[in-house]
TIKE-238381 format. One record per residue: residue number from 1; x, y, z of N, C-alpha, C in turn. Coordinates in pm, 1 decimal, always signed. Layout:
> pos, n_px, n_py, n_pz, ca_px, ca_py, ca_pz, c_px, c_py, c_pz
> NUM, X, Y, Z, X, Y, Z, X, Y, Z
...
END
This chain:
> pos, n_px, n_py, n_pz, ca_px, ca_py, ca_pz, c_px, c_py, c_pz
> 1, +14096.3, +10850.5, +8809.5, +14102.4, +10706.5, +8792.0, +14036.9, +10639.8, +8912.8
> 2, +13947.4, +10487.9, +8902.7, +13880.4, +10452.9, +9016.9, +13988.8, +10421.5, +9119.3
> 3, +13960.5, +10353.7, +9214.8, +14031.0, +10329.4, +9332.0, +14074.9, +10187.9, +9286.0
> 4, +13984.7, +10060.5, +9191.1, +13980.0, +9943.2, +9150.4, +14071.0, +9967.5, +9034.2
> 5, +14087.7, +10047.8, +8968.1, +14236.9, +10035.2, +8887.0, +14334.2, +10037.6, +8953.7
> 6, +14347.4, +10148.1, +9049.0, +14491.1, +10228.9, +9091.5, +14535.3, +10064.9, +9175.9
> 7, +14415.7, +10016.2, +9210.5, +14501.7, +9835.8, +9286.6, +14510.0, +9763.0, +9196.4
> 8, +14454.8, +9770.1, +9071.4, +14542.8, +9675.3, +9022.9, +14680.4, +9684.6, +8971.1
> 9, +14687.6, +9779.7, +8923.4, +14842.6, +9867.9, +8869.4, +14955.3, +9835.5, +9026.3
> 10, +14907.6, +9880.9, +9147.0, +14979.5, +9873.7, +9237.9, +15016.3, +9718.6, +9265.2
> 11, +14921.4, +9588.0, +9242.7, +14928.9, +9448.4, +9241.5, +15033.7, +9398.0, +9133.6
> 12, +14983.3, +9445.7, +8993.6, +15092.8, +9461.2, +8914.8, +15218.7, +9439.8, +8931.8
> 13, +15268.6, +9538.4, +9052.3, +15392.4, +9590.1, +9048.7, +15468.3, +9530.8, +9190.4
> 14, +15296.3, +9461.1, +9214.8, +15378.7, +9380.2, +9365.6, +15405.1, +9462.4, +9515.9
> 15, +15316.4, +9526.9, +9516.3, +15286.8, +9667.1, +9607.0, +15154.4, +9597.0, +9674.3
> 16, +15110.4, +9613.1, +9828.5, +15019.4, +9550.2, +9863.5, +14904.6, +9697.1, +9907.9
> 17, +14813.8, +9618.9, +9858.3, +14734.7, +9737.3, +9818.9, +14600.5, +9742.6, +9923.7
> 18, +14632.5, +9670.2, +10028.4, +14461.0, +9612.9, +10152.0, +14495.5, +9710.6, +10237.5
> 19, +14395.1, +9772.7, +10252.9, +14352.1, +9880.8, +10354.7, +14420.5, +9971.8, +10328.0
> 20, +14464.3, +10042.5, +10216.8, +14549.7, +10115.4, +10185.2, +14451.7, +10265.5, +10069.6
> 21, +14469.2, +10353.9, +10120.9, +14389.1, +10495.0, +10043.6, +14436.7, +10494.4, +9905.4
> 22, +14351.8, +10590.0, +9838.0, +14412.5, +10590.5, +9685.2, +14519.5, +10694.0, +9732.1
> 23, +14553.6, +10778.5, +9771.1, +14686.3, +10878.5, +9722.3, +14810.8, +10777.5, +9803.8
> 24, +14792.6, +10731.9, +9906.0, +14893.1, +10619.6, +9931.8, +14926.7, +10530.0, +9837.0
> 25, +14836.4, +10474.2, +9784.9, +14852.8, +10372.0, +9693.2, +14943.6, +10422.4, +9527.9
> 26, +14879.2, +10567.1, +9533.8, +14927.1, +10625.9, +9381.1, +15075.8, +10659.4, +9398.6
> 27, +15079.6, +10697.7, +9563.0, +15268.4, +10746.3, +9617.0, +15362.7, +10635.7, +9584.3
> 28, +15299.6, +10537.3, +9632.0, +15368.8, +10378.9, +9620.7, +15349.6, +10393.1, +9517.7
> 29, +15337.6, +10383.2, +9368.1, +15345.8, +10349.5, +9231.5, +15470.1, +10410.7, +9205.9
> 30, +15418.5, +10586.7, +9229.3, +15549.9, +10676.2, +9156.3, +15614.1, +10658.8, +9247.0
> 31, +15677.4, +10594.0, +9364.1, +15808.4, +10599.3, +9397.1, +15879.4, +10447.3, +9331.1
> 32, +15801.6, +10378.0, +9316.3, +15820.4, +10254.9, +9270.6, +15902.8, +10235.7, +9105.8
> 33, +15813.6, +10307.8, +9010.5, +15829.2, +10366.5, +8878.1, +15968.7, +10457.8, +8902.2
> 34, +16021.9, +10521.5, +9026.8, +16136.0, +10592.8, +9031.5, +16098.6, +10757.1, +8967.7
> 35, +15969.4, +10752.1, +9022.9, +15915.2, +10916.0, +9027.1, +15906.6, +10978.1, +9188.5
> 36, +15872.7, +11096.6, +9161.8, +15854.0, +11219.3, +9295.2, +15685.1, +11160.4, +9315.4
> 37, +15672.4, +11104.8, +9459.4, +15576.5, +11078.5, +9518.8, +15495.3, +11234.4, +9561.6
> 38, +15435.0, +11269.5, +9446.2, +15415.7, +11406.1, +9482.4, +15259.9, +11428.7, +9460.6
> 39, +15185.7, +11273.1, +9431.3, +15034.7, +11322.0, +9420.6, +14976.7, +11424.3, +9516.3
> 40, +14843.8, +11516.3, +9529.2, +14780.5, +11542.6, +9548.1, +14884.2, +11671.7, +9612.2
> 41, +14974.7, +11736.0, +9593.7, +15081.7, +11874.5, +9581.4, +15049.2, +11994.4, +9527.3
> 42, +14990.8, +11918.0, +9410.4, +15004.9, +12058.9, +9293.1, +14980.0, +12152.0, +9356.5
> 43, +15009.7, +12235.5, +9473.0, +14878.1, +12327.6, +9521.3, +14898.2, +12479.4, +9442.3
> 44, +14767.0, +12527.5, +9394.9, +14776.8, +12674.4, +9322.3, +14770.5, +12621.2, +9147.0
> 45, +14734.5, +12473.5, +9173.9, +14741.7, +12393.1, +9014.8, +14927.3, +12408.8, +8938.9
> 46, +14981.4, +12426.9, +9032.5, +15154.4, +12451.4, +8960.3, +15185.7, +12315.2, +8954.5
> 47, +15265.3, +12249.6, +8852.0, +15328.4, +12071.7, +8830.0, +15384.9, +12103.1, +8696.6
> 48, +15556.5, +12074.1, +8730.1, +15607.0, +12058.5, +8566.1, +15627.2, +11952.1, +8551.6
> 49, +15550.8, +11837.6, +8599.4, +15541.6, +11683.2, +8555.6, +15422.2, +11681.8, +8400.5
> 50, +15446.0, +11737.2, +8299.6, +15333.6, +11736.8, +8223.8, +15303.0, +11584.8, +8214.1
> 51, +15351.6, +11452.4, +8199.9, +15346.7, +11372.7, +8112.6, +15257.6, +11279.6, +8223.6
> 52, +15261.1, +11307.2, +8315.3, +15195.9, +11255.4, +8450.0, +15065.6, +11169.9, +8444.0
> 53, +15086.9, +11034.6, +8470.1, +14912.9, +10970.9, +8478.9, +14832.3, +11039.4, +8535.9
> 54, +14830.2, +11088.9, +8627.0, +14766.7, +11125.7, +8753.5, +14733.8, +11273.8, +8795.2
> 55, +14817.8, +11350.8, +8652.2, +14812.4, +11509.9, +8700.8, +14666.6, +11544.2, +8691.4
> 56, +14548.5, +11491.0, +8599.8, +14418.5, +11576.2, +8604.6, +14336.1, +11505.4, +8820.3
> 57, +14338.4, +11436.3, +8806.6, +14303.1, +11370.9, +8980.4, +14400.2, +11376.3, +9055.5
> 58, +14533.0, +11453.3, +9059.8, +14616.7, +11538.1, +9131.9, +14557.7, +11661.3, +9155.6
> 59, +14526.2, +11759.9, +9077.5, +14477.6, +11864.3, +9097.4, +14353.1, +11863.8, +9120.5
> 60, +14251.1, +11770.5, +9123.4, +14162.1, +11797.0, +9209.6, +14169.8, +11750.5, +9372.1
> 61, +14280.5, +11626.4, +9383.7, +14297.7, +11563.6, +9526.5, +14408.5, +11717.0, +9597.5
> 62, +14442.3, +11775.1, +9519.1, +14548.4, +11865.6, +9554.9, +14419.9, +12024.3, +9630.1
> 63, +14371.1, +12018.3, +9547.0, +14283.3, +12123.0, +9542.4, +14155.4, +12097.5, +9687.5
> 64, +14154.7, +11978.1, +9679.5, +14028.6, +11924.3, +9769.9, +14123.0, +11951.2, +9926.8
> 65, +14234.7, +11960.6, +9903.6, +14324.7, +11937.8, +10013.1, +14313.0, +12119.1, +10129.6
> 66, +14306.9, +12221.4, +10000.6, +14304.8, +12336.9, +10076.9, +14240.8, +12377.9, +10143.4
END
């Protein structure tokens, strides 16, 4: 997802989104939503969050991470 969605979703929700990275910004959503701030984790591609916005650009921010 671009970086220009993930702020507006985060504006949305009343989360301030200036000078702020996308996996920061995506942490602040799911803790917000009352999820596991667990973007960019998956490491080894493992996540039993199937239903997840964010799981296909998790596992590559996860992956980019090793």
């Amino acid at each position: 997802m671009k970086l220009e969605s993930i702020r507006d979703m985060a504006k949305l929700r009343g989360l301030q989104t200036s000078r702020r990275a996308k996996a920061d910004l995506i942490k602040s959503i799911q803790r917000h939503e009352g999820n596991f701030d667990c973007y960019a984790t998956a490491y080894a591609g493992v996540c039993d969050q199937n239903g997840c916005l964010w799981r296909e650009d998790c596992f590559a921010a996860a992956k980019a991470r090793e």
